[in-house]
C-alpha positions as CSV (number, residue, x, y, z in Angstrom):
1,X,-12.7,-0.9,23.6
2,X,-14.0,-3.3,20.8
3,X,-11.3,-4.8,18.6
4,X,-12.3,-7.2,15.6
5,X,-9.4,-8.7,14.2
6,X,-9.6,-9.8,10.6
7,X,-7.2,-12.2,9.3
8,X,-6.5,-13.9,6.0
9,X,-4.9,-17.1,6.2
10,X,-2.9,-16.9,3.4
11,X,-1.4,-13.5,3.9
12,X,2.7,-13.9,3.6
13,X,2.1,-17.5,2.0
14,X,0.3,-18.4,4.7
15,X,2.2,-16.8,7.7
16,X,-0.9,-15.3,8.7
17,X,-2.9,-18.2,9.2
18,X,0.6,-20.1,11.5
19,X,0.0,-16.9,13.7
20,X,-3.1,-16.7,14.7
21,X,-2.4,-18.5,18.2
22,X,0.1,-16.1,18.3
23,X,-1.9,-13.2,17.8
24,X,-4.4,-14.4,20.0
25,X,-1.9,-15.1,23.1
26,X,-0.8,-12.0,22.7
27,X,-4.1,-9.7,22.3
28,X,-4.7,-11.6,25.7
29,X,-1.9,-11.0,27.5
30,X,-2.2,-7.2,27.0
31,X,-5.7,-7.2,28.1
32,X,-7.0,-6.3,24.4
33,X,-11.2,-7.0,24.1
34,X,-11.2,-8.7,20.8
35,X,-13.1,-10.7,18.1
36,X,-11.4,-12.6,15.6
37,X,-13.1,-13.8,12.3
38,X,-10.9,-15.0,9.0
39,X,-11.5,-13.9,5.8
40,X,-12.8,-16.4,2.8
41,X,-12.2,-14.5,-0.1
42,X,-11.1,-11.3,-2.4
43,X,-13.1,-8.4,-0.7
44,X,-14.7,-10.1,2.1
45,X,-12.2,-7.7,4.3
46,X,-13.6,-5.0,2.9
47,X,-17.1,-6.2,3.8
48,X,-16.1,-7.5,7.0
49,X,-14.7,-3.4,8.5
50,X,-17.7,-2.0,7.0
51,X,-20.1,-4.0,8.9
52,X,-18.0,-3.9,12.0
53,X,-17.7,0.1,11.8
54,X,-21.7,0.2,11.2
55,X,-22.1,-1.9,14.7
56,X,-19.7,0.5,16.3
57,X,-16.2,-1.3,17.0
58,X,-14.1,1.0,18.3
59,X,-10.9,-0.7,15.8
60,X,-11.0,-2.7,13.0
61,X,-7.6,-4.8,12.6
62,X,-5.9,-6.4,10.2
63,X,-3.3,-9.3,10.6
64,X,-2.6,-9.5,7.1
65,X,-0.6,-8.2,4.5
66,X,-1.1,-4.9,2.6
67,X,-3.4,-6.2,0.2
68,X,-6.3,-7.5,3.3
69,X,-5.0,-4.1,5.0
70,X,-6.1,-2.0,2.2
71,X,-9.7,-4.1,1.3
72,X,-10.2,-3.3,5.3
73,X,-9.4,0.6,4.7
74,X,-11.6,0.6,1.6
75,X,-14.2,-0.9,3.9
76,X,-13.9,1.2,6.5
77,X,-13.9,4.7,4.0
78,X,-17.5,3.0,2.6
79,X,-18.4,3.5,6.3
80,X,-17.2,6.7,6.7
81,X,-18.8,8.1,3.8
82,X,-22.2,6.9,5.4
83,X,-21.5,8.6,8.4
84,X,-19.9,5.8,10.4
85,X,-16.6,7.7,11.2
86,X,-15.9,6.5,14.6
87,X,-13.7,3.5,14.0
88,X,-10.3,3.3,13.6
89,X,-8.0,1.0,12.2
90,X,-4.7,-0.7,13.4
91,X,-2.7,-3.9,11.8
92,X,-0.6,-6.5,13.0
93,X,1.8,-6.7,10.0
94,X,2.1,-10.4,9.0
95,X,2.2,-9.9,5.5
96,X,4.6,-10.3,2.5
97,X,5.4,-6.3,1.7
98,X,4.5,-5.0,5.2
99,X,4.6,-1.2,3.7
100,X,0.8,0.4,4.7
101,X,1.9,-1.2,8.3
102,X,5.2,0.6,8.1
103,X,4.4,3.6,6.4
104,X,2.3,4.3,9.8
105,X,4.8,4.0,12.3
106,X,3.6,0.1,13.0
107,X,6.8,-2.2,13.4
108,X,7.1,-5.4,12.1
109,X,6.9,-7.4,14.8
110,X,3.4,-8.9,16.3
111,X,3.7,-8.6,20.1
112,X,4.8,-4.9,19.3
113,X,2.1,-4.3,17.2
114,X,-0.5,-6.0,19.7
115,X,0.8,-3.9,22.3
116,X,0.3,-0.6,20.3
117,X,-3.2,-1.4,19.9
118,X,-3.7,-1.8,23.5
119,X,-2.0,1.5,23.8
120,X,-4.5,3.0,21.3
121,X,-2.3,6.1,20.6
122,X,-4.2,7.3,17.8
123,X,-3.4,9.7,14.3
124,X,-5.6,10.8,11.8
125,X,-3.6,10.4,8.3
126,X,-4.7,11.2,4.9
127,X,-6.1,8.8,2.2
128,X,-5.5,8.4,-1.3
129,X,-8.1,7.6,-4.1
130,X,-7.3,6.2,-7.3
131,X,-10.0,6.4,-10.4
132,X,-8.9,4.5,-14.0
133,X,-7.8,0.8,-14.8
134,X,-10.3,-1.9,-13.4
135,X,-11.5,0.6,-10.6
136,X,-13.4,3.5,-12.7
137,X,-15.3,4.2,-9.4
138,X,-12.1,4.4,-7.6
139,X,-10.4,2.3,-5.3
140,X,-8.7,3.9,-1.8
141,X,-5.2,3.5,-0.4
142,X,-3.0,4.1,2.5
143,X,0.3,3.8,1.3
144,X,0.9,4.4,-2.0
145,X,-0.2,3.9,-6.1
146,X,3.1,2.0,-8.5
147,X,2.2,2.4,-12.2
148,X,5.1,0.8,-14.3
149,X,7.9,-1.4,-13.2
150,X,7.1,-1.9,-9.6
151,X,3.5,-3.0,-10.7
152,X,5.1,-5.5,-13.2
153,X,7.5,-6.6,-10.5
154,X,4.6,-7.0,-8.0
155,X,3.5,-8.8,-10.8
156,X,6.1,-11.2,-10.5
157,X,6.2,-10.9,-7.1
158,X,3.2,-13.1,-6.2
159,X,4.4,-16.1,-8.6
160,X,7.3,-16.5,-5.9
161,X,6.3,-18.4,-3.4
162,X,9.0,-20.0,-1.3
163,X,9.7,-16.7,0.2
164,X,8.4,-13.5,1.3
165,X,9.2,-9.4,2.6
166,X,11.9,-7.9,0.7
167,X,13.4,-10.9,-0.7
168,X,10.7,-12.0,-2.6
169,X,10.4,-8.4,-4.3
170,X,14.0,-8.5,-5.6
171,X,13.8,-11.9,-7.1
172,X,10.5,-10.4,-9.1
173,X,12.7,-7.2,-9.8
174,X,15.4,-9.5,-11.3
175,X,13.1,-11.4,-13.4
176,X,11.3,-8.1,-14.4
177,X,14.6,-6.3,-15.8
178,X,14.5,-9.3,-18.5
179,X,11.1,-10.5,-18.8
180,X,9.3,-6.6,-18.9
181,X,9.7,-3.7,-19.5
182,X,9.1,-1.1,-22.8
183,X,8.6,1.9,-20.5
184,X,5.2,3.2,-22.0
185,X,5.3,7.1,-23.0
186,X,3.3,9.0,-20.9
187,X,1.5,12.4,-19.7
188,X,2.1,13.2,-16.4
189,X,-0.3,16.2,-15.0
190,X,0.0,17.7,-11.4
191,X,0.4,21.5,-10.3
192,X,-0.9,22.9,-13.4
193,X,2.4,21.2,-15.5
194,X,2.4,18.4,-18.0
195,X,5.3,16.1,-18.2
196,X,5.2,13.8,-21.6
197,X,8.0,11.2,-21.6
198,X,9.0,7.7,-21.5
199,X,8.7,6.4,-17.7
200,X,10.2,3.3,-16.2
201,X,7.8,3.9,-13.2
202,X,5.5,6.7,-11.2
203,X,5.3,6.3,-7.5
204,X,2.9,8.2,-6.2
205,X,3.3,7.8,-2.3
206,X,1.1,8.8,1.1
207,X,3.4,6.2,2.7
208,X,7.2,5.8,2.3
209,X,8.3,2.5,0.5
210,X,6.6,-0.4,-1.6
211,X,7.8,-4.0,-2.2
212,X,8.9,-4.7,1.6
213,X,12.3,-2.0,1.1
214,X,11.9,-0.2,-1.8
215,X,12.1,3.7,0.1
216,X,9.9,5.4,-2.8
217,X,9.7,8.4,-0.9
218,X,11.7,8.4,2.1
219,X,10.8,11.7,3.5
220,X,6.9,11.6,3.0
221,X,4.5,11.4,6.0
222,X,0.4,10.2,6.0
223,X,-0.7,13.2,8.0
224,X,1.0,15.8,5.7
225,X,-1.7,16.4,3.2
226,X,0.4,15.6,0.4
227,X,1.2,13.1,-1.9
228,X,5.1,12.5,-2.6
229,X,6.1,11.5,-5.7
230,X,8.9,9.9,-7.5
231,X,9.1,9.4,-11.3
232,X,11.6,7.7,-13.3
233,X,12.3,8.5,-16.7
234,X,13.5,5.4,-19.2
235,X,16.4,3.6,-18.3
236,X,18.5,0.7,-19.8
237,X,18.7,-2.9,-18.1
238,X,21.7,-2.1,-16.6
239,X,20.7,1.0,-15.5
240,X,17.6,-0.3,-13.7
241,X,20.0,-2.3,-11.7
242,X,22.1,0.5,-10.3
243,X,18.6,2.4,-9.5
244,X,17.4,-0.7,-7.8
245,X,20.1,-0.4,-5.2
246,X,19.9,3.4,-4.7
247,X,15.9,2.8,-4.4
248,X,16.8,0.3,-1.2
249,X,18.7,3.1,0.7
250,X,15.9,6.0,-0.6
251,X,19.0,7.9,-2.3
252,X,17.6,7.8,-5.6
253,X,16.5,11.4,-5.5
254,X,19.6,13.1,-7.1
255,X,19.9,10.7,-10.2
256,X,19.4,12.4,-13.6
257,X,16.3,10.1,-14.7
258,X,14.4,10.8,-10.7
259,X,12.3,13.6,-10.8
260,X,10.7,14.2,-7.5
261,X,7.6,16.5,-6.2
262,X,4.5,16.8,-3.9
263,X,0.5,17.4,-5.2
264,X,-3.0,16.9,-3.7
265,X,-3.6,15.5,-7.2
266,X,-2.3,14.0,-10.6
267,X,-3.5,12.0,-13.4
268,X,-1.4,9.9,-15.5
269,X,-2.3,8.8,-19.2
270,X,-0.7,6.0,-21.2
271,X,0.2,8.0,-25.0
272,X,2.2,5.1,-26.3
273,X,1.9,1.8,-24.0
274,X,-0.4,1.0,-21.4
275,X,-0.3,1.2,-17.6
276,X,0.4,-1.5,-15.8
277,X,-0.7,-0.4,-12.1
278,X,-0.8,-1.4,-8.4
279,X,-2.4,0.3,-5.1
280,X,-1.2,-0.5,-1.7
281,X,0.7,-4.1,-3.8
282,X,-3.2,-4.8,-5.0
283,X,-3.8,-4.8,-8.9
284,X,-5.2,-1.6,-10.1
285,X,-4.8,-2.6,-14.0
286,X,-2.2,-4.8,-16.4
287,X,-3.0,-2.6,-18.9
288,X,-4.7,1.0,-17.9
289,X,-4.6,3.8,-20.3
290,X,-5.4,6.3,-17.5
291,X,-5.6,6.9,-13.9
292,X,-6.7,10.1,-11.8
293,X,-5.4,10.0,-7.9
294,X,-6.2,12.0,-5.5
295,X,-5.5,12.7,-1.5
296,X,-8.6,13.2,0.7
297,X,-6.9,14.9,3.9
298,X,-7.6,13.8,7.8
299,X,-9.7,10.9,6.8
300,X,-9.1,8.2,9.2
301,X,-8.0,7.6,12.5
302,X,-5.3,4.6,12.7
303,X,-3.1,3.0,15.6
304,X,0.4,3.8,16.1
305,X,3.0,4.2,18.2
């Protein structure tokens, strides 16, 4: 089995670089066959898994954060689409957000995760595509699309930079509630129904939570062929703050402004406002007026336990 390990250095403010004698001790001890090779810029991830699937690794890996994670899966779907479909991909969570990793079954812990990948348990899961903003072409994801406040508070999230994981995303949320956010009006389309209304934020989730704790969709599964969603109507400052702490347990579903529900596709187009917009925690658009998302069912193969 052929492992190539891709790592940006400056994943979790630079955790990712600190670990890489780590990683590599620990690749070793269980007897994984690896190569490792850094990354040295936006995209070169993406460039990186495509090459490697092309040559025939068996698994690309990522020890990264969700944003290297999901260049590497947009790399390896380029593959794919080529006919280079034998690769799979694992991670070594070492990021800031850790979601994609988690939203797989991968914990958050890197001698766990290196001893999954020498496991090589294997499940195909399903892959998103998202078409608008500053990705007409589309851009793919693993875990999930944020269009409204958690965009603007991932936003925020990468100006903090004495912390990181879960912590870092609440500061951002804090400052957001004050700094951001006219909830632009909206239609929502998905099962042959149109929703028009002010929303605080659309999750649109193949994975289960976004900014390192946020349980968007608590319940959904990668394999399911579905895509979960969660949409919150407008809310008041105050209000925001009570949602924030239901969305931390995943117990937001009951609240009179959630409306939850599960498609294979949905568009979302900006009426009054524009769409600030994330994928997998990587800028989709600041200010989008639409975006088209789709799932593509049993499309890659990943690591887990």
């Amino acid at each position: 089995m052929k492992h190539l390990i891709i790592v940006n250095p400056t994943s979790g403010r630079g955790y990712a670089g600190e670990s890489i004698p780590a990683i590599e001790n620990s690749l070793k001890a269980q007897g994984v066959d690896f190569e490792l090779i850094r990354t040295e810029g936006p995209w070169h991830a993406a460039d990186i898994a495509e090459k490697a699937a092309r040559e025939g690794y068996d698994v690309v890996v990522t020890a990264s954060g969700d944003g290297t994670a999901n260049e590497a899966l947009n790399g390896l779907m380029r593959a794919h689409a080529t006919g280079f479909s034998n690769t799979a991909m694992g991670i070594i969570p070492v990021g800031t957000g850790n979601d994609l990793a988690y939203g797989m079954g991968i914990k958050d812990d890197l001698d766990e995760a290196c001893a999954t990948l020498a496991k090589n348990k294997r499940k195909t899961v399903d892959i998103g595509l998202v078409k608008g903003g500053d990705y007409p072409e589309g851009r793919y994801f693993g875990n999930g699309v944020g269009i409204g406040f958690d965009a603007a508070v991932g936003f925020e999230a990468e100006k903090v930079t004495w912390t990181r994981g879960l912590l870092a995303y609440l500061v951002a949320a804090m400052q957001t509630v004050f700094l951001y956010y006219k909830s632009p009006t909206v239609d929502i389309s998905y099962n042959d129904k149109t929703i028009t209304q002010p929303s605080l934020m659309i999750s649109i989730m193949n994975g289960q939570r976004m900014g390192g704790g946020f349980y968007m969709a608590p319940e959904s599964c990668p394999d399911d062929g579905e895509l979960d969603l969660c949409i919150a109507s407008e809310a008041s400052k105050l209000r925001i703050f009570q949602l924030i702490n239901l969305f931390l347990k995943g117990t937001q579903a009951s609240e009179p402004e959630i409306s939850t529900g599960r498609t294979k596709k949905i568009s979302v187009k900006a009426i009054k406002g524009t769409l600030p917009a994330h994928c997998d925690g990587e800028t989709l658009c600041r200010e989008g007026t639409e975006l088209d998302i789709e799932l593509i069912p049993q499309a890659l193969d990943f690591i887990t336990t």
